[in-house]
TORVEX-53948 format. One record per residue (C-alpha): x, y, z; residue number from 0. Coordinates in Angstrom, 3 decimals. Last residue first. Layout:
BEGIN
<r x="X" y="Y" z="Z" pos="NUM"/>
...
END
This chain:
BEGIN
<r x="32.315" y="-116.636" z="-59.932" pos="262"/>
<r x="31.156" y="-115.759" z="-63.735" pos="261"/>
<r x="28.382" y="-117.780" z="-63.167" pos="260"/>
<r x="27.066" y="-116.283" z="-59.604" pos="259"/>
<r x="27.650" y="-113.068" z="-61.132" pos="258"/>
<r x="25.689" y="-113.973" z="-63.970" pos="257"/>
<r x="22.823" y="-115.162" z="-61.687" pos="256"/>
<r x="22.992" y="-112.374" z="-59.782" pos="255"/>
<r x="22.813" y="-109.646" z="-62.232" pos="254"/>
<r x="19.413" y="-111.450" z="-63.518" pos="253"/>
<r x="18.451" y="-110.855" z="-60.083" pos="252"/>
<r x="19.357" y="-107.311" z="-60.074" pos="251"/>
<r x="17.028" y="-106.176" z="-62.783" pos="250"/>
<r x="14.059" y="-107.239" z="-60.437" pos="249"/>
<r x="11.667" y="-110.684" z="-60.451" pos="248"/>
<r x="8.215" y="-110.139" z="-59.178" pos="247"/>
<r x="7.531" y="-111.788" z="-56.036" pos="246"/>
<r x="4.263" y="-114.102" z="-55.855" pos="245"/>
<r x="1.387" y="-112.704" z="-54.008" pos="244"/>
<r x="-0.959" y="-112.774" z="-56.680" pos="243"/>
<r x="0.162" y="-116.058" z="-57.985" pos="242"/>
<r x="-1.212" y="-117.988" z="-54.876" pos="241"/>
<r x="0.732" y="-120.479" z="-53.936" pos="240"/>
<r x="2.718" y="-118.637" z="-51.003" pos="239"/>
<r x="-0.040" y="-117.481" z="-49.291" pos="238"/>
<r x="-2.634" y="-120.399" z="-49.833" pos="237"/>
<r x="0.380" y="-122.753" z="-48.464" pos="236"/>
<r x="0.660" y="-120.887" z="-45.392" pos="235"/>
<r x="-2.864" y="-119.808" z="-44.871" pos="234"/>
<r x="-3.434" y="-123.706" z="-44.751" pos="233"/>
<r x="-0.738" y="-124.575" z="-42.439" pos="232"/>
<r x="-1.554" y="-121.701" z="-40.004" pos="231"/>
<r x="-5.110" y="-122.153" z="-40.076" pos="230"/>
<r x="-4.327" y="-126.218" z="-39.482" pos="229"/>
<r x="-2.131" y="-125.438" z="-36.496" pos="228"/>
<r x="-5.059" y="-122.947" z="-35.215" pos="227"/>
<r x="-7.180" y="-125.980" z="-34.877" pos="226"/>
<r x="-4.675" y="-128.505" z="-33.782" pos="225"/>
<r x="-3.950" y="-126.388" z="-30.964" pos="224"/>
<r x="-7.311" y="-125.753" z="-30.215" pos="223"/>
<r x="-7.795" y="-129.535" z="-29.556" pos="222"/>
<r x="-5.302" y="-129.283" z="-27.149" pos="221"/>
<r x="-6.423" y="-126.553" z="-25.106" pos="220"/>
<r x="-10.408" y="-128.289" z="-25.459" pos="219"/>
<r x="-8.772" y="-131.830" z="-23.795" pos="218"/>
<r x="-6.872" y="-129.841" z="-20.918" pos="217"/>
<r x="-9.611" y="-127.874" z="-19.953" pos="216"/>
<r x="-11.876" y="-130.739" z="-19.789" pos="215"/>
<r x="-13.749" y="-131.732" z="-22.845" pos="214"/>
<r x="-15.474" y="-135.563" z="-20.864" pos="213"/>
<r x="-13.984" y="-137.552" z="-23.927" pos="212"/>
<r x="-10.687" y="-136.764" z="-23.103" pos="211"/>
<r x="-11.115" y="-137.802" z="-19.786" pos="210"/>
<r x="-11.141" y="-141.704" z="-20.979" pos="209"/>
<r x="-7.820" y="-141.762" z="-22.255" pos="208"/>
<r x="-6.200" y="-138.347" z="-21.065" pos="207"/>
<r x="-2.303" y="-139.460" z="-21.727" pos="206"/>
<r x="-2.912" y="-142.065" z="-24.636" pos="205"/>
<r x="-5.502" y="-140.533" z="-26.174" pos="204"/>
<r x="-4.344" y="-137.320" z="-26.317" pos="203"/>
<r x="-0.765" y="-137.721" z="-26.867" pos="202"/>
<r x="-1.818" y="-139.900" z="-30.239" pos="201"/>
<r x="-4.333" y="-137.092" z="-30.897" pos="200"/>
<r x="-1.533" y="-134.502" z="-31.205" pos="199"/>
<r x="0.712" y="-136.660" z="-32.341" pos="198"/>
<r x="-1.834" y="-136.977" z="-35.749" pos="197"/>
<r x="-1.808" y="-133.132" z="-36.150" pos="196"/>
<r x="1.715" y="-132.986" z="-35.893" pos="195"/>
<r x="2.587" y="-135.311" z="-38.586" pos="194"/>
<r x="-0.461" y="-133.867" z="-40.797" pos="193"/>
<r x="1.193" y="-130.303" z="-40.307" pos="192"/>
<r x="4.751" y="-132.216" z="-41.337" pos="191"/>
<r x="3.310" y="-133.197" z="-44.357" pos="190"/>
<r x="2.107" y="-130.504" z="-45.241" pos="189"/>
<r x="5.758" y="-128.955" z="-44.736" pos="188"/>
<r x="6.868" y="-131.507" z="-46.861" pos="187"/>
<r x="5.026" y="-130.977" z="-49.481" pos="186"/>
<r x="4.977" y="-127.544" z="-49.526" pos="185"/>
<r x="8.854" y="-127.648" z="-50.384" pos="184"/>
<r x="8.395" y="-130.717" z="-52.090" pos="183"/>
<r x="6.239" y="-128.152" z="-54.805" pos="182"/>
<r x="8.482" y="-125.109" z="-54.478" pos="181"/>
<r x="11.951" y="-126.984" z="-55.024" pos="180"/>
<r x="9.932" y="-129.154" z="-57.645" pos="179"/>
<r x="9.317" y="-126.082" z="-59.244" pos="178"/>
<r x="12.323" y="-124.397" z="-59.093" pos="177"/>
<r x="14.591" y="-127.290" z="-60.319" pos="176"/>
<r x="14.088" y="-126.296" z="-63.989" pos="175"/>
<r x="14.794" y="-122.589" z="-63.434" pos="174"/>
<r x="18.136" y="-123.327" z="-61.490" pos="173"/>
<r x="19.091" y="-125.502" z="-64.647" pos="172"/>
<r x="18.747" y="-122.960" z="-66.507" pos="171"/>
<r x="20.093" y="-120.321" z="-64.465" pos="170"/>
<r x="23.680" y="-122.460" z="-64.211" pos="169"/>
<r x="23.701" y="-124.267" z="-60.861" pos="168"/>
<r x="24.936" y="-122.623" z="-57.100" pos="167"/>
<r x="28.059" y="-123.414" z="-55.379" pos="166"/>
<r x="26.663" y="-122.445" z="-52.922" pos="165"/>
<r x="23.536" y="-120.524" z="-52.969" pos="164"/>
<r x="20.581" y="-121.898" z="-55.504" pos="163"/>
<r x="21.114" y="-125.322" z="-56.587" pos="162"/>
<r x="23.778" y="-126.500" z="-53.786" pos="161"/>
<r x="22.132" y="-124.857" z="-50.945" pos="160"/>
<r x="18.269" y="-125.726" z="-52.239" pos="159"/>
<r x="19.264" y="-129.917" z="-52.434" pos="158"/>
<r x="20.765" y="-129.777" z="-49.373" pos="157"/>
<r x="17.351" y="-128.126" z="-47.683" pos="156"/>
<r x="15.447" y="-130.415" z="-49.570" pos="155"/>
<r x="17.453" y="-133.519" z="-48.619" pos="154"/>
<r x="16.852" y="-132.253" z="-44.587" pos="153"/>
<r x="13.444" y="-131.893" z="-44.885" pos="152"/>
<r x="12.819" y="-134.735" z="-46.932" pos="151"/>
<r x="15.248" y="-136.646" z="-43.327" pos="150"/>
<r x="13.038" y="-134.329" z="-41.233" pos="149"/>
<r x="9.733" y="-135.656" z="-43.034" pos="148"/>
<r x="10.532" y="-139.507" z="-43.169" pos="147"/>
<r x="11.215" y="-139.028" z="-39.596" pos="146"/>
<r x="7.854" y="-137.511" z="-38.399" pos="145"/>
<r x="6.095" y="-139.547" z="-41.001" pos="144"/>
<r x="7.174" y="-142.924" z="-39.442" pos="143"/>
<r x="6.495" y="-141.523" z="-35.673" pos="142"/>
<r x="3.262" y="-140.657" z="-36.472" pos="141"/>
<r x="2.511" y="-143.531" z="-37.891" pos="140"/>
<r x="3.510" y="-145.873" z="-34.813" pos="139"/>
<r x="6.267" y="-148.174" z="-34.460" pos="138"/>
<r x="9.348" y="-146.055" z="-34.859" pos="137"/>
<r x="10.704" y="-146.760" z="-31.181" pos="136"/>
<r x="10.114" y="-148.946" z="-28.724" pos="135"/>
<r x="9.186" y="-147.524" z="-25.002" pos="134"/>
<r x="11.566" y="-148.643" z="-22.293" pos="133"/>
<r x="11.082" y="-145.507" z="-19.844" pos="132"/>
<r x="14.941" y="-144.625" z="-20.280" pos="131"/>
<r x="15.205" y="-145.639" z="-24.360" pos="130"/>
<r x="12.149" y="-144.059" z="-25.209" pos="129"/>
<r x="12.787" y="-140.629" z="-23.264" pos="128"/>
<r x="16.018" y="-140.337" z="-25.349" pos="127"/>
<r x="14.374" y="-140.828" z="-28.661" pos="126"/>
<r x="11.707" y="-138.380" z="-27.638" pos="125"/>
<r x="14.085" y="-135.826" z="-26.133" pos="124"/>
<r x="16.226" y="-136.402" z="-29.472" pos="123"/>
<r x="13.796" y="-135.347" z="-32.078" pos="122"/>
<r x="13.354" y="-132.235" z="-30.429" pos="121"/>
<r x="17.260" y="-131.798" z="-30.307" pos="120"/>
<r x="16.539" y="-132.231" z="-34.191" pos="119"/>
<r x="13.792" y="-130.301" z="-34.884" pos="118"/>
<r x="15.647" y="-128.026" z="-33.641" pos="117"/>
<r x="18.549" y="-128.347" z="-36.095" pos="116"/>
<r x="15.950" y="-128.253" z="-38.872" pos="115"/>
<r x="14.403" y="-125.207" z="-37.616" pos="114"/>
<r x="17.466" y="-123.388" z="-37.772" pos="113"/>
<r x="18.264" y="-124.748" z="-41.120" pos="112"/>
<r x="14.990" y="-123.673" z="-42.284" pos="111"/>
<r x="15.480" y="-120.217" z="-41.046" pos="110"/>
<r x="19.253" y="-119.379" z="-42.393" pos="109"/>
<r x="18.156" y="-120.957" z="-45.796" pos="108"/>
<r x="15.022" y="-118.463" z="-46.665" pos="107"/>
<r x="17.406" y="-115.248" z="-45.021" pos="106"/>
<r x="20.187" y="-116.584" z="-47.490" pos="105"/>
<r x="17.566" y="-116.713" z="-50.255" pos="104"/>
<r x="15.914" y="-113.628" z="-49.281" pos="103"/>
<r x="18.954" y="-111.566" z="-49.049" pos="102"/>
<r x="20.414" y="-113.085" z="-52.575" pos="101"/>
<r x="17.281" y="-111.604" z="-54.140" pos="100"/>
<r x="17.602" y="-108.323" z="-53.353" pos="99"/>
<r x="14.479" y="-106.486" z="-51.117" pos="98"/>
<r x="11.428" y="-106.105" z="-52.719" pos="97"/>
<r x="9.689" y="-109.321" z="-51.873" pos="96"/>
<r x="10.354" y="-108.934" z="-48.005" pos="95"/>
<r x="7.155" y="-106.340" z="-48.298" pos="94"/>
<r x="7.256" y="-103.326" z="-46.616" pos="93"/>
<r x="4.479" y="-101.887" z="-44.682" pos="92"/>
<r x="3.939" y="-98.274" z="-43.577" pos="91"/>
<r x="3.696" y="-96.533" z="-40.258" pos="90"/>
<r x="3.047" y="-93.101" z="-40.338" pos="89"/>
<r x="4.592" y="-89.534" z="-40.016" pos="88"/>
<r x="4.087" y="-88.785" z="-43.940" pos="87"/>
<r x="6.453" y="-85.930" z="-43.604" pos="86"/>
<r x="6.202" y="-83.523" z="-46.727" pos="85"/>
<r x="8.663" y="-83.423" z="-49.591" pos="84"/>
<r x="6.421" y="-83.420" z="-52.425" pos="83"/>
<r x="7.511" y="-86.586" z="-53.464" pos="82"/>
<r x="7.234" y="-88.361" z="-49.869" pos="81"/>
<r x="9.821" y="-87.522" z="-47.277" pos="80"/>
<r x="10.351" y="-90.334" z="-44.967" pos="79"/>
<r x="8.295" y="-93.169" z="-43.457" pos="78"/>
<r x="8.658" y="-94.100" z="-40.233" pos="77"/>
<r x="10.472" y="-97.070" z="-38.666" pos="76"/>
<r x="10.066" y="-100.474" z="-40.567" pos="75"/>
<r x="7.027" y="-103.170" z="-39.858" pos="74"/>
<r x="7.387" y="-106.428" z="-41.649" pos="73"/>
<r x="5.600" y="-108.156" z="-44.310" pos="72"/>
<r x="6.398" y="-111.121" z="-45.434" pos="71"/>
<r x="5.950" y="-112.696" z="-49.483" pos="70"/>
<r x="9.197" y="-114.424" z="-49.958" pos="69"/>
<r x="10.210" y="-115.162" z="-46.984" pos="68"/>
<r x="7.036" y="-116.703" z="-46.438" pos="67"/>
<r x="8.058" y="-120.848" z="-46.535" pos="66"/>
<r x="11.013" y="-119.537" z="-44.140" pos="65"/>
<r x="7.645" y="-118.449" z="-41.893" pos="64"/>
<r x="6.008" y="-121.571" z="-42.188" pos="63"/>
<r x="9.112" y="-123.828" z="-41.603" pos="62"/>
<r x="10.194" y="-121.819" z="-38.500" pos="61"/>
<r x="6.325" y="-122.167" z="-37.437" pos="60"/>
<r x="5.357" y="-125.913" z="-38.543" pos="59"/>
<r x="8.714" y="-127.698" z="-38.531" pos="58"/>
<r x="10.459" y="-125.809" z="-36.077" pos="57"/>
<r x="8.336" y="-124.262" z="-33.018" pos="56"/>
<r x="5.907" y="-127.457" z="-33.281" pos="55"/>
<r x="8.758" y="-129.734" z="-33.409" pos="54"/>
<r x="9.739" y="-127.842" z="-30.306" pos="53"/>
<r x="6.970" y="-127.775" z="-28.579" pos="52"/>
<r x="5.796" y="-131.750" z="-29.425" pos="51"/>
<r x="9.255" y="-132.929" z="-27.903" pos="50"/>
<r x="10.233" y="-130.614" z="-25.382" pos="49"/>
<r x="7.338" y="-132.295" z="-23.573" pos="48"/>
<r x="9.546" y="-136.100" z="-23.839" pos="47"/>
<r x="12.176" y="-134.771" z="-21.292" pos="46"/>
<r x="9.048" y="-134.764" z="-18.379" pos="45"/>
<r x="9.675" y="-138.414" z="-17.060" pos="44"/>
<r x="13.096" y="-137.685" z="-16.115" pos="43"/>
<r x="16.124" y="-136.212" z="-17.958" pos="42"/>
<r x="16.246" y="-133.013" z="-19.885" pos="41"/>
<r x="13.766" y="-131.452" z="-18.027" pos="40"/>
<r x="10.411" y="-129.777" z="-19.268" pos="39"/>
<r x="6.815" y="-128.567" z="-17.243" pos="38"/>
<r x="4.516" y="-131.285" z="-15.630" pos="37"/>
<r x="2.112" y="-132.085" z="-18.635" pos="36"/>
<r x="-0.398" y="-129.514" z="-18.281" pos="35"/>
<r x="1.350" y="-126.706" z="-17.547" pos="34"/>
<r x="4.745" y="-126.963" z="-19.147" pos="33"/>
<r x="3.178" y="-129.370" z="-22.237" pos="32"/>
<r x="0.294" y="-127.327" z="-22.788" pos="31"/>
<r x="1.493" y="-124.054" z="-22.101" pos="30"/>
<r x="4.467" y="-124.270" z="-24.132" pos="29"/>
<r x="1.671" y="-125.773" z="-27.360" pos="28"/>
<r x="-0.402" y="-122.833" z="-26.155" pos="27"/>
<r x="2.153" y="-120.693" z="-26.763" pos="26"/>
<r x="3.684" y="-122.338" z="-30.337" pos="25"/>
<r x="0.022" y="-122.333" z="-31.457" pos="24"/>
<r x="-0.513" y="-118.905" z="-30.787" pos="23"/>
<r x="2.323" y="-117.753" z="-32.790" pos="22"/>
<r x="0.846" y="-119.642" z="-35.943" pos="21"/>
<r x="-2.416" y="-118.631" z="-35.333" pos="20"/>
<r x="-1.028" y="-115.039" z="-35.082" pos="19"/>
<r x="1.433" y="-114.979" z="-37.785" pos="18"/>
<r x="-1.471" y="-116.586" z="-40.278" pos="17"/>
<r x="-3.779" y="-114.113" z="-39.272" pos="16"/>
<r x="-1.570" y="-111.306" z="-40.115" pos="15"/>
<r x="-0.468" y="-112.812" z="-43.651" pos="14"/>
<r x="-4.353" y="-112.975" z="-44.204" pos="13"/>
<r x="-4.766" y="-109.326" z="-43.309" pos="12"/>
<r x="-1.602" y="-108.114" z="-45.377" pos="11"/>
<r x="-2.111" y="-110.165" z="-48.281" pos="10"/>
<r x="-5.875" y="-109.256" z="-49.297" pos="9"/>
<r x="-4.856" y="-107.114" z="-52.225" pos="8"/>
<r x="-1.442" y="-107.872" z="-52.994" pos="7"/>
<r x="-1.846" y="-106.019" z="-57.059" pos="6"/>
<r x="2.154" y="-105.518" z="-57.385" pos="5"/>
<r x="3.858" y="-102.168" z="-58.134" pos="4"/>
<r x="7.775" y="-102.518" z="-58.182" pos="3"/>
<r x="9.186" y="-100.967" z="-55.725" pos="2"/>
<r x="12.622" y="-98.381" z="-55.838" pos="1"/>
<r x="15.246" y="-99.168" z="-53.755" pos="0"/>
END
């Protein structure tokens, strides 16, 4: 498929540094909790530390990266022939952007309802924990945000299938959801950066207390984490805002919307 030349200047490094603070984060997140905190179990006083990893895994990386769908990069094998029929023999870049639309937007829902259904079993080690240690639920903010953002989450990703995939709307009324698709979409995964964020410093305060304030090991790990979490979230939303790095629409996406109508 031929490409359409776009001026991404800049993409490529920034799109890197996201992946890696973003990767990074889930790890140290793992190490955190399995180090730190006793390691994971499904019963027992260690079935809340799937919590914060896997809410980290879905609703900041999963989300992230289904967020970038549109603008990725990925690695594929070597190059071919080039016009004049000689071997390039190295590694190029190709962006998600160019391939067909439909891909992308069943590639877009496939993540986030992945990382909705783990945010779910994450959702469900803290509930569970609660109820055998005794602990109410839903009283702190953290908690209130957490589930106001899966349940947005979980509207939004509704909300995409039935505009977009299945059944899918008429194009014009496709083109007048987009942007509020795009802007909740960011929404809500700022939202879940800000949720994380402030159970980061709930577990640290109430687990460390008083050794928090001396910057142990334990203390600086965590407070990376929220560090390279707000990198991530930032480089996210910078990435897929910015109009420079937005795909250009192809022939064959006008094709799909009048398939999609005709069907």
């Amino acid at each position: 498929m031929d490409e359409v030349e776009q001026d991404t200047r800049g993409f490529k490094p920034l799109y890197i540094v996201a992946q890696v603070a973003g990767f990074v984060t889930v790890i140290l997140t793992g190490i955190w909790m399995g180090h730190y905190r006793g390691g994971f179990a499904w019963s027992g006083d260690n079935q809340f530390n799937w919590h914060p990893l896997l809410m980290v895994m879905s609703l900041i990386y999963l989300y992230g990266n289904g967020i970038l769908i549109y603008r990725s990069v990925l690695l594929p094998p070597f190059n071919q022939l080039d016009r004049n029929h000689r071997v390039q023999g190295i590694l190029m870049y190709r962006v998600f952007r160019n391939e067909r639309k439909k891909k992308l937007k069943w590639a877009h829902a496939i993540v986030m309802i992945s990382a909705f259904f783990i945010s779910v079993i994450g959702l469900k080690a803290v509930f569970d924990f609660h109820a055998t240690k005794g602990i109410p639920d839903l009283y702190s903010l953290h908690s209130w945000m957490g589930l106001i953002t899966v349940i947005m989450f979980l509207l939004q990703w509704v909300a995409g299938l039935v505009t977009f995939l299945f059944p899918g709307l008429a194009s014009h009324l496709r083109s007048s959801f987009m942007p509020a698709h795009i802007f909740f979409g960011l929404f809500i995964f700022t939202m879940a950066c800000a949720t994380a964020l402030l159970g980061i410093t709930e577990k640290a305060i109430f687990s460390l207390k008083d050794d928090y304030k001396s910057k142990g090991a334990e203390a600086t790990l965590l407070n990376w984490v929220g560090v390279l979490l707000i990198i991530f979230g930032v480089l996210v939303v910078y990435l897929a805002q910015n109009p420079r790095y937005k795909r250009l629409n192809r022939p064959e996406d006008e094709m799909l919307l009048t398939e999609t109508l005709h069907e």
